[in-house]
C-alpha positions in Angstrom: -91.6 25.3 38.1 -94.8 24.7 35.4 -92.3 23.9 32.7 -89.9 21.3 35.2 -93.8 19.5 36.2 -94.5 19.5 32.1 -91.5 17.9 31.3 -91.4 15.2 34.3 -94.9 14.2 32.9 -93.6 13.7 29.5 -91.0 11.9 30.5 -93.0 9.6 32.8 -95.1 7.6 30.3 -92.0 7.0 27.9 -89.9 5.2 31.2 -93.0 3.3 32.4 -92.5 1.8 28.2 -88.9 1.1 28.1 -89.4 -0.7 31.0 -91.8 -3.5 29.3 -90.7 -3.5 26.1 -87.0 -4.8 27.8 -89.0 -7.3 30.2 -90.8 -8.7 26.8 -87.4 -9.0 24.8 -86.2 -10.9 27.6 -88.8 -13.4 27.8 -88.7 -13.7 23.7 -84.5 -14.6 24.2 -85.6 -17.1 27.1 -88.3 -18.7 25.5 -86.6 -21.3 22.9 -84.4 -22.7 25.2 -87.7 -23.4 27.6 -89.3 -25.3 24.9 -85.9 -27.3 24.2 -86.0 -28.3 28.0 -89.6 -29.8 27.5 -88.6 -31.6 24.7 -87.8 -35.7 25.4 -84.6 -36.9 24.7 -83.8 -40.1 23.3 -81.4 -41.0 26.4 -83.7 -40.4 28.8 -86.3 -43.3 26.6 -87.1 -46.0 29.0 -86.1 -44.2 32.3 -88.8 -44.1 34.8 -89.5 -39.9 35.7 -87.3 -38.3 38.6 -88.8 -38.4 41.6 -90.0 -35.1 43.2 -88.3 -34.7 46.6 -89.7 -35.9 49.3 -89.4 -34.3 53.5 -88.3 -37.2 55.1 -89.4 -35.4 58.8 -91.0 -33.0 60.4 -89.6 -31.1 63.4 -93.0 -29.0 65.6 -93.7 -28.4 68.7 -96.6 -30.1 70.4 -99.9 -27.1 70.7 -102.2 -29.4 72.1 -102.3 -32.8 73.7 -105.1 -35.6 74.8 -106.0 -38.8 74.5 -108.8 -40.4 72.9 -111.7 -42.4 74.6 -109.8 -45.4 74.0 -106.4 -44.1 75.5 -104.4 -43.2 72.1 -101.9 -40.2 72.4 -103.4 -37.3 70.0 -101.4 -34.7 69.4 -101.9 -31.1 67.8 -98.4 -29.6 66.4 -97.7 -25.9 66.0 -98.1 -26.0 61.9 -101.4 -27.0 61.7 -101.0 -30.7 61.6 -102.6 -33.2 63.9 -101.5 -36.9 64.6 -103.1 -39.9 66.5 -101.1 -42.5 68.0 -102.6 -45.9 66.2 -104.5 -48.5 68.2 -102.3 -51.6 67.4 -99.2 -49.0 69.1 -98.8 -50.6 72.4 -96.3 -47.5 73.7 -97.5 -45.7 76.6 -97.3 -41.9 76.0 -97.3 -39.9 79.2 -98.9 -36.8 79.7 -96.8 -34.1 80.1 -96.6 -31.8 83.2 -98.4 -28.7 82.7 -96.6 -25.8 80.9 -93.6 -28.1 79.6 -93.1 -27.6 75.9 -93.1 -31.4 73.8 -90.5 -30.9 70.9 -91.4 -33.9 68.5 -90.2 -34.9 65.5 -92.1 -37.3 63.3 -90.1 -39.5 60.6 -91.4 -42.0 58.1 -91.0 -45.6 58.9 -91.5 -49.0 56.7 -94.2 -49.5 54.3 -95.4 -46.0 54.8 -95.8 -45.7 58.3 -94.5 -42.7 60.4 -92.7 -42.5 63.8 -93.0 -39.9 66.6 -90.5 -39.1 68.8 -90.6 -37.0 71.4 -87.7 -34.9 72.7 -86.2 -36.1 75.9 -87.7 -39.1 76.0 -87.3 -42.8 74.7 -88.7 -44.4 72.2 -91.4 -44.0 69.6 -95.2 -43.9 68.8 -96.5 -44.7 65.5 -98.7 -42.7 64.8 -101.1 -41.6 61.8 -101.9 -37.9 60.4 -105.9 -37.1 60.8 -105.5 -33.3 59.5 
C-alpha cells in the first residue's frame, strides 16, 4: 500500500505538466492566424466598420407599476430595467387589476425612440428608459 501511494505521487506532478505544456502548444499553433485576422485588408479600404448587433426588443414582465405626479405610466420590468411613459405621449395607460401579470414588450421606434406594448391590449406608449 506505501509503495502504490509513492508511485501515485510521482506520477501526479508529471500529469498536472503534460497537461500545460499541450494547452501552451495550442495557443502557439493558434496564435498567427489571430494576428492575420487583425490585420486590414486592402478590400475592406474605404468600407465603413460592421456594425455590432443590435436587440431590436425586449420581452419582461412588468414588477412594479405607478404613475408619476403628473399622471405618466412608470413601469419597473423583471430584469432590472425601468421605463417612463414620456409627457408629450397622450395614451392613457390603465392600471391593472391587482395580481394580474403585464407582459410588455418594448421595441425601438423612429429616430431613436422606443414603443411599449402591453400584452392584451391595444396600442402603444412611448416611453423612455430612466435605469
Amino acid at each position: 500500500m506505501l509503495v502504490a501511494s509513492i508511485w501515485v505521487a510521482g506520477i501526479g506532478p508529471a500529469c498536472a505538466d503534460a497537461e500545460p505544456a499541450e494547452r501552451l502548444r495550442c495557443f502557439d499553433r493558434a496564435a498567427p492566424r489571430a494576428k492575420e485576422a487583425l490585420i486590414p485588408k486592402t478590400e475592406d479600404f474605404g468600407k465603413p466598420p460592421p456594425r455590432p448587433p443590435e436587440v431590436d426588443q425586449v420581452n419582461a414582465t412588468v414588477r412594479e407599476f405607478s404613475k408619476t405626479m403628473r399622471g405618466r405610466a412608470l413601469f419597473v420590468l423583471d430584469n432590472g430595467q425601468t421605463w417612463r411613459q414620456l409627457e408629450g405621449d397622450d395614451a392613457q395607460v390603465l392600471e391593472p387589476p391587482p395580481g394580474a401579470i403585464l407582459k410588455v414588450t418594448i421595441a425601438r421606434g423612429a429616430f431613436g425612440s422606443y414603443n411599449l406594448t402591453i400584452e392584451g391590449r391595444n396600442g402603444l406608449i412611448r416611453v423612455r428608459r430612466i435605469e
